[in-house]
C-alpha positions in Angstrom: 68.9 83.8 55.7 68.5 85.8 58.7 64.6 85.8 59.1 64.4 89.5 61.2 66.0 91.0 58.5 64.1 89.1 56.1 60.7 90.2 57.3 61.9 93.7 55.8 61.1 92.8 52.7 57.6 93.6 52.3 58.1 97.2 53.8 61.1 97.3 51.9 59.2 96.8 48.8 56.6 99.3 49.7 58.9 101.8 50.4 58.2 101.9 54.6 61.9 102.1 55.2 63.7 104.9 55.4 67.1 106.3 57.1 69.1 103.7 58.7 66.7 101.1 58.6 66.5 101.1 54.9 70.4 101.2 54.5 71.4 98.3 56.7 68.2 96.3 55.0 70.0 97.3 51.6 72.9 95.8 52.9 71.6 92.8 54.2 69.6 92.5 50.7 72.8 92.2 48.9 73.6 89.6 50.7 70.7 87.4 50.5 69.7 85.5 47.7 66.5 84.1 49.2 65.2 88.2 49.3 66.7 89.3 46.0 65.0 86.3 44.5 61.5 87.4 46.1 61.6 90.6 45.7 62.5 89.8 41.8 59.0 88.0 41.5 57.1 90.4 43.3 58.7 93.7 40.4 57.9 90.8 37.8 54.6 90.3 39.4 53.2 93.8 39.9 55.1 95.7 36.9 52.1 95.4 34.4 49.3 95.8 36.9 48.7 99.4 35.7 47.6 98.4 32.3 45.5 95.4 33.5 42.8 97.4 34.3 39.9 99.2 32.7 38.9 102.7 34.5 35.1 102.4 36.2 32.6 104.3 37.1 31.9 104.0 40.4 28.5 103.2 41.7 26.5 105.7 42.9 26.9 107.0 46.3 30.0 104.7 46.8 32.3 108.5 46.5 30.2 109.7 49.6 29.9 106.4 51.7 33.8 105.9 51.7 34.3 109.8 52.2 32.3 109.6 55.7 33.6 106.5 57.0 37.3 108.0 56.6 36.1 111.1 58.0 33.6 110.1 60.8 34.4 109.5 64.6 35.4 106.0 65.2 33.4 106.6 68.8 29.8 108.0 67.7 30.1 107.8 64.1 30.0 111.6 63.7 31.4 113.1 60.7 34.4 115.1 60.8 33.8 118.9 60.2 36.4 119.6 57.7 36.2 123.6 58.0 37.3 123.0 62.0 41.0 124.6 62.0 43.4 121.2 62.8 45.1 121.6 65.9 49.0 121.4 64.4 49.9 119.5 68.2 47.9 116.6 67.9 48.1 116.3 64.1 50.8 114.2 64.3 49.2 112.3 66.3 46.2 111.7 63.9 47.8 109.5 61.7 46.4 106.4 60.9 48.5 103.3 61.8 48.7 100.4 59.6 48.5 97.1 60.7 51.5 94.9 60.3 51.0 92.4 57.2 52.5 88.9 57.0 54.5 88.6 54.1 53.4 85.9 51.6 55.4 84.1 49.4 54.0 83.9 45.7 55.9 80.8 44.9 52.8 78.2 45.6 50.3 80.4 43.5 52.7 81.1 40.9 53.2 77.0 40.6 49.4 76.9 40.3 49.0 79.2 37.8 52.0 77.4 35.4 50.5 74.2 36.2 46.7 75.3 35.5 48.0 77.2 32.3 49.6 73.8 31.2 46.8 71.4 31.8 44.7 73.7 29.9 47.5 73.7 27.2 47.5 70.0 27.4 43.2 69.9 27.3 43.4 71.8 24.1 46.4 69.7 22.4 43.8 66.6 23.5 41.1 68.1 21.8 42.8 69.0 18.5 43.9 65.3 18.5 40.7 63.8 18.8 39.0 66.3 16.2 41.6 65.4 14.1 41.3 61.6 14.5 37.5 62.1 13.7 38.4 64.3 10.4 40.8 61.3 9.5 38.2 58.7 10.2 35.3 60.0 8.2 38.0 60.6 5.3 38.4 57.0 5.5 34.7 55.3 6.0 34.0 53.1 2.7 32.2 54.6 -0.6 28.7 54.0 -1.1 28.5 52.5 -4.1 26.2 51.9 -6.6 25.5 49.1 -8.3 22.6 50.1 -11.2 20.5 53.6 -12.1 17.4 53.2 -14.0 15.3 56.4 -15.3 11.7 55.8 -14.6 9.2 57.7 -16.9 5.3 57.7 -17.5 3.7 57.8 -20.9 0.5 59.0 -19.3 2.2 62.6 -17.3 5.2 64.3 -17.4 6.4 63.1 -14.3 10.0 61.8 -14.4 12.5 60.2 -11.7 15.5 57.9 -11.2 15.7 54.9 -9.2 19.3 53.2 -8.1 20.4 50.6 -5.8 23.1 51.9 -3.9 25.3 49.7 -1.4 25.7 51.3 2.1 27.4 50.1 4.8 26.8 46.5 4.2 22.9 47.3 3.6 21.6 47.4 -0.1 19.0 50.3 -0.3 16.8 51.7 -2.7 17.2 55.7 -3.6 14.2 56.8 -5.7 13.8 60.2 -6.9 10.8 61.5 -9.0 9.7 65.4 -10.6 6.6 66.7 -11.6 4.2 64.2 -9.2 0.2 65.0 -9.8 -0.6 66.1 -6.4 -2.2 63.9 -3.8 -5.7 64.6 -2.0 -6.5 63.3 1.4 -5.2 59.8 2.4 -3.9 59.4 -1.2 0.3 58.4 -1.3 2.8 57.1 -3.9 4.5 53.6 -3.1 7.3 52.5 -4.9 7.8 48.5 -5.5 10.5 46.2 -6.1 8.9 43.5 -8.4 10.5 39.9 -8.7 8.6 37.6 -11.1 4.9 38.0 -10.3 5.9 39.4 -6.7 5.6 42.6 -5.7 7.8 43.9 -2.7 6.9 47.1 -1.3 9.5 49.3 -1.1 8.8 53.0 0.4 5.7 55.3 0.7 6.2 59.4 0.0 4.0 62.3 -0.7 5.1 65.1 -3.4 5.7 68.6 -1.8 4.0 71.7 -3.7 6.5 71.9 -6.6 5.5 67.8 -7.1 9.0 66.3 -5.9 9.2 63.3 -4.0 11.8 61.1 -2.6 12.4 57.4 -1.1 15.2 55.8 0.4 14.4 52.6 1.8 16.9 49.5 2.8 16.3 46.0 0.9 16.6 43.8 3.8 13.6 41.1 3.0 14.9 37.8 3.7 16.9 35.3 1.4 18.3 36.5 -2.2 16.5 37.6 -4.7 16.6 39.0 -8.3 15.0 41.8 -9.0 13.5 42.3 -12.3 12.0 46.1 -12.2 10.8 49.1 -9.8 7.9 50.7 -10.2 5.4 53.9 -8.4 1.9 53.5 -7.7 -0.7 55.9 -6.9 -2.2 55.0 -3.6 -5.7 55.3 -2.1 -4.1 54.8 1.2 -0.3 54.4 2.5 -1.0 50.9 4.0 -1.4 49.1 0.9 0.3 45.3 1.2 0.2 44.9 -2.5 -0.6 47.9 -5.2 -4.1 48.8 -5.2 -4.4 52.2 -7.5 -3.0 53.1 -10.5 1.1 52.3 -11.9 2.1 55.9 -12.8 6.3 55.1 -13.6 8.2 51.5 -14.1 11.5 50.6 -15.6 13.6 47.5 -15.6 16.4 46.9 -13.4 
């Protein structure tokens, strides 16, 4: 490639040639892959530019600023006056010269922009994966299951509820849910029990919200085996009772 022909290009491609200078960089053009290749990337490049952009207001004052800088004396800053008749001998000599620009090759930015669009391709694939992975894995995490439901019931109020033993996770726990609760007043609590024999384990403490619904779960981890014989709900003077204190309001068997 002969690199003073080359260096054509960009004027080439901004239209700055013209006459001779334009035909014998024509010429050379068709003989040079290197160019037709470049200048390919730079049509490619710049074709959709016009639609890439959104039309703006510009900011006030900007209209004026750029008129007087174009118009004013480079020497004293004076503006131009405009209504001054041009003298037609030194208008030619008024034009503004342009200063030479080194032509850049858009080959390294290109690369950067096809490799940034892949990693980000890549990031997202990545992602999709691992969401998918997580989906997969929470599909596939063990059944609770439960091993025995008991209704529990008063014969004093209408207040119902259900108590099972559910097995989660390798932990045994205790789900207890009651309706219709008498309200509590103060320091007053429910606490549910898991009774073994003459043994009573405590297993939970709750306090009934306005429409008198309550709820326990609580995870039977006391040390060694045991065999429980029933559950039951007691109302509570206070929710740091060791052993049940106040009244038995629901029981059933297990």
């Amino acid at each position: 490639m002969e690199q003073k022909k080359c260096d054509n290009l960009l004027d080439y491609f901004n239209d700055k040639l013209v006459g001779r200078e334009k035909e014998e960089f024509e010429a050379h053009l068709n003989q040079c892959p290197e160019c037709q290749e470049e200048l390919a990337e730079w049509q490619e490049l710049t074709a959709d530019l016009p639609y890439l952009s959104e039309e703006v207001e510009p900011p006030l004052g900007m209209k004026e600023r750029i008129l007087f800088n174009v118009t004013s004396d480079k020497k004293d800053g004076t503006a131009v006056d405009h209504d001054k008749p041009i003298n037609q001998k030194n208008k030619s000599a008024e034009t503004v010269s342009v200063s030479p620009i080194r032509r850049k090759r858009p080959r390294t930015w290109i690369t950067g922009l096809l490799a940034a669009g892949l990693l980000l391709s890549l990031g997202t694939n990545a992602y999709l994966f691992i969401e998918n992975d997580k989906n997969e894995q929470a599909i596939e995490e063990p059944i609770n299951k439960t091993f025995k439901t008991v209704q529990l019931a008063s014969e004093e109020t209408k207040s119902t509820g259900v108590a099972s033993m559910v097995q989660d996770d390798q932990t045994m726990k205790l789900v207890v849910h009651t309706n219709n609760m008498t309200q509590v007043q103060g320091t007053e609590t429910y606490q549910v029990w898991l009774i073994e024999g003459d043994k009573k384990f405590r297993a939970g403490t709750f306090t009934p919200d306005e429409n008198g619904n309550g709820a326990v779960v609580f995870p039977v981890t006391f040390p060694g085996e045991h065999n429980w014989d029933a559950v039951a709900i007691s109302h509570e003077p206070t929710p740091d009772s060791k052993q049940p204190k106040g009244t038995i309001v629901m029981a059933s068997e297990l």
